[in-house]
VEXSE-74694 format. One record per residue (C-alpha): residue number from 1; x, y, z. Coordinates in nm, 2 decimals, padded with zeros to 4 digits, always signed. Example, Ala and Ser with C-alpha at 12.3 -4.5 7.8 and 13.67 -1.06 7.14 Angstrom:
% VEXSE-74694
1; +01.23; -00.45; +00.78
2; +01.37; -00.11; +00.71
% end
This chain:
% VEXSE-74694
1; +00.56; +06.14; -21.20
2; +00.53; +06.49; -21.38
3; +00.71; +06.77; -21.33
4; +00.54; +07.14; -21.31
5; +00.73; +07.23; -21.61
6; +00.54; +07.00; -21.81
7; +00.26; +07.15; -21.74
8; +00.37; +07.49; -21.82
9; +00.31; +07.66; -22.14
10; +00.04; +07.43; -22.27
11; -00.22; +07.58; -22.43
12; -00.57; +07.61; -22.16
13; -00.89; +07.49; -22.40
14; -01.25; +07.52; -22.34
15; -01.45; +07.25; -22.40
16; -01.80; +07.41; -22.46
17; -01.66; +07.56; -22.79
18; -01.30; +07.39; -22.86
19; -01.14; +07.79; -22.83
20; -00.78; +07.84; -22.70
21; -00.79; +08.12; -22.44
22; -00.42; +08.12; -22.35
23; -00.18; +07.93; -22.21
24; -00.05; +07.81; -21.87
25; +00.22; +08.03; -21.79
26; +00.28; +07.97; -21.41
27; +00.16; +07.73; -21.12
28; +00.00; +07.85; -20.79
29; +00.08; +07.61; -20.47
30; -00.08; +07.73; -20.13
31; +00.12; +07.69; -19.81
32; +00.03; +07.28; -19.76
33; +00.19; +07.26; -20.09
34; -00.10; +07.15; -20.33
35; -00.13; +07.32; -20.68
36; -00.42; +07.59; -20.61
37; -00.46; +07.66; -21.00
38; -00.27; +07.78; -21.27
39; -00.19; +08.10; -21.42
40; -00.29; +08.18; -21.77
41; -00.16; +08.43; -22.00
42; -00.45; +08.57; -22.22
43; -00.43; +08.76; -22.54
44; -00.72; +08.97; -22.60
45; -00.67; +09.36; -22.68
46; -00.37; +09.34; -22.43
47; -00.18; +09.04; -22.26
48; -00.32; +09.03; -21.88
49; -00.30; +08.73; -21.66
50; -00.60; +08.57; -21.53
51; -00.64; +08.25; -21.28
52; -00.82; +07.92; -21.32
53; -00.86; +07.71; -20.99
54; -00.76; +07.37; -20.96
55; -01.17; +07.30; -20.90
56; -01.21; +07.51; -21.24
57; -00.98; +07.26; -21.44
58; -01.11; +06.96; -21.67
59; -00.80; +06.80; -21.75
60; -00.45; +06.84; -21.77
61; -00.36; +06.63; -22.06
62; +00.00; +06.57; -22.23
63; -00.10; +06.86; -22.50
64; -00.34; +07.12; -22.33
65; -00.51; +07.18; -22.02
66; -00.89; +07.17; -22.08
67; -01.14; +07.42; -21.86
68; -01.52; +07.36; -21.91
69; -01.60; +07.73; -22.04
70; -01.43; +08.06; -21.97
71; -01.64; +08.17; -21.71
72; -01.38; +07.98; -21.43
73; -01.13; +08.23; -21.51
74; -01.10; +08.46; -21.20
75; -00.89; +08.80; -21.18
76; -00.57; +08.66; -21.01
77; -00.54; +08.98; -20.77
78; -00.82; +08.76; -20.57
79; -00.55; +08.47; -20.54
80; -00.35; +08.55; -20.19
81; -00.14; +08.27; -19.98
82; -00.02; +08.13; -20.25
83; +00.38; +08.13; -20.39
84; +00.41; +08.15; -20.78
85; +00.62; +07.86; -20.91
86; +00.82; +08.02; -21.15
87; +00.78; +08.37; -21.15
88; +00.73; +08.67; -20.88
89; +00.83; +08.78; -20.54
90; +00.75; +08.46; -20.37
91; +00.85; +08.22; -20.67
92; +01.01; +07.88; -20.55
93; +01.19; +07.79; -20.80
94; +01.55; +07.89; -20.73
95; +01.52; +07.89; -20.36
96; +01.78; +07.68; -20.21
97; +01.61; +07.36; -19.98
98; +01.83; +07.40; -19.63
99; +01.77; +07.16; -19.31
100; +01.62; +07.25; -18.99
101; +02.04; +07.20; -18.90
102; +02.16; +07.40; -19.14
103; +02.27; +07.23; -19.44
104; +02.20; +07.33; -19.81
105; +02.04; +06.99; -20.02
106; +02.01; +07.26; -20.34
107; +01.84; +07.47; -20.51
108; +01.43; +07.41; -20.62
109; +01.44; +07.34; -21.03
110; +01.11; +07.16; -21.02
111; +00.86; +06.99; -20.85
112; +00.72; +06.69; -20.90
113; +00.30; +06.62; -20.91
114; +00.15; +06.26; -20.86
115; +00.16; +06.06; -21.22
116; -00.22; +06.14; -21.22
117; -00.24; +06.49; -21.23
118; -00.34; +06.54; -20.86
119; -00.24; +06.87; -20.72
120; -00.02; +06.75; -20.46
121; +00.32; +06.85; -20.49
122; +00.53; +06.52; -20.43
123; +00.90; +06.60; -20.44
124; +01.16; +06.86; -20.54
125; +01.41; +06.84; -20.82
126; +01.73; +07.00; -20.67
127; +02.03; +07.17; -20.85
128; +02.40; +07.19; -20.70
129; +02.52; +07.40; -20.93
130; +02.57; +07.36; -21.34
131; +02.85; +07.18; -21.29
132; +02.76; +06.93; -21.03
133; +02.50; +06.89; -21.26
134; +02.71; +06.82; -21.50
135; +02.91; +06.50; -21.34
136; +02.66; +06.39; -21.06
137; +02.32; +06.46; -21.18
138; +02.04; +06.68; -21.00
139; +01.86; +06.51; -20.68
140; +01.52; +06.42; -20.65
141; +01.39; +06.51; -20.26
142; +01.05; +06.31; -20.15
143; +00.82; +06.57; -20.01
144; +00.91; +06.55; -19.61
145; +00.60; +06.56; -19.38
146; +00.70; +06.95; -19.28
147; +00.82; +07.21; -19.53
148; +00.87; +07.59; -19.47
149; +00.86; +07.78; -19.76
150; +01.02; +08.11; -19.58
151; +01.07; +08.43; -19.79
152; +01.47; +08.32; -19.86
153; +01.46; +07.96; -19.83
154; +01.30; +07.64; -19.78
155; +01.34; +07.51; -19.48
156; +01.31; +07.09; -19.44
157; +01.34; +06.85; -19.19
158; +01.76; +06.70; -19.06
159; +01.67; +06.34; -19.17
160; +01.60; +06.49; -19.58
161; +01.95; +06.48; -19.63
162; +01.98; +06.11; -19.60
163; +01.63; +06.05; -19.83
164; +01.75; +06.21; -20.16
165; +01.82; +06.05; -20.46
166; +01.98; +06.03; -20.74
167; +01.78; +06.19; -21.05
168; +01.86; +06.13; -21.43
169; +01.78; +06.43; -21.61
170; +01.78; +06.45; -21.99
171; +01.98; +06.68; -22.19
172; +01.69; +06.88; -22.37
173; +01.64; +07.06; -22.04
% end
């Protein structure tokens, strides 16, 4: 599986004339919790963020993200529903993942896409805390079937707290 931050900060190349506009500097994911596009930073006279859809999108490789020309670039004011990943007032990562009865699983690190690039979101990489990292490891949460991205929290399913798992994470993070 790959995690968003593997995709983010890659550079975003157009394959009609080989040109880097910019580079991916956040994910969009709409409320059923599929990537909706990406957010590019572009530097032309100024640095101002523009949007590619998902539909827009080529190929997200190892090294780059490819988009057939520049035209698919849209202004992302005309983006709406949809929570940043990383950055913003309704960012994900750093909310904390709480059941339905009330107990915290962690806090949202990453996410997780299928290994072939699809834009469904899969699972959650979960933090306890530095030092829980530390000594136990972060947690790896399988998408459930229902969850509530609410403006403090996400909110999953009782049963999730029996379905995570144990995550190696390296130490270059």
């Amino acid at each position: 599986m790959r995690k968003a931050h593997d995709v983010i900060g890659l550079p975003v190349i157009t394959v009609d004339s080989g040109k880097q506009i910019g580079q991916v500097k956040d994910l969009l994911i709409d409320p059923d919790w599929n990537i909706r596009g990406i957010v590019l930073e572009v530097k032309v006279w100024f640095t101002s963020l523009r949007y590619v859809p998902w539909e827009g999108i080529t190929a997200v490789g190892e090294d780059a993200v490819t988009i057939p020309n520049e035209t698919v670039m849209q202004e992302l004011e005309h983006v709406d529903e949809c929570h940043a990943f990383l950055e913003g007032s309704r960012k994900i990562k750093g909310l904390p993942v709480i059941t339905v009865g009330g107990h915290k699983l962690g806090v949202v690190e990453d996410v997780y896409l299928n290994q072939d690039w699809g834009k469904q979101i899969v699972g959650y990489e979960l933090s306890e805390g530095f030092i829980s990292d530390l000594k136990e490891g972060r947690k790896w949460l399988p998408m459930p079937e229902s969850a509530t991205k609410g403006e403090d929290a996400i909110i999953v399913p009782v049963h999730c707290a029996q379905e995570m798992e144990e995550l190696f994470v390296s130490k270059e993070e």
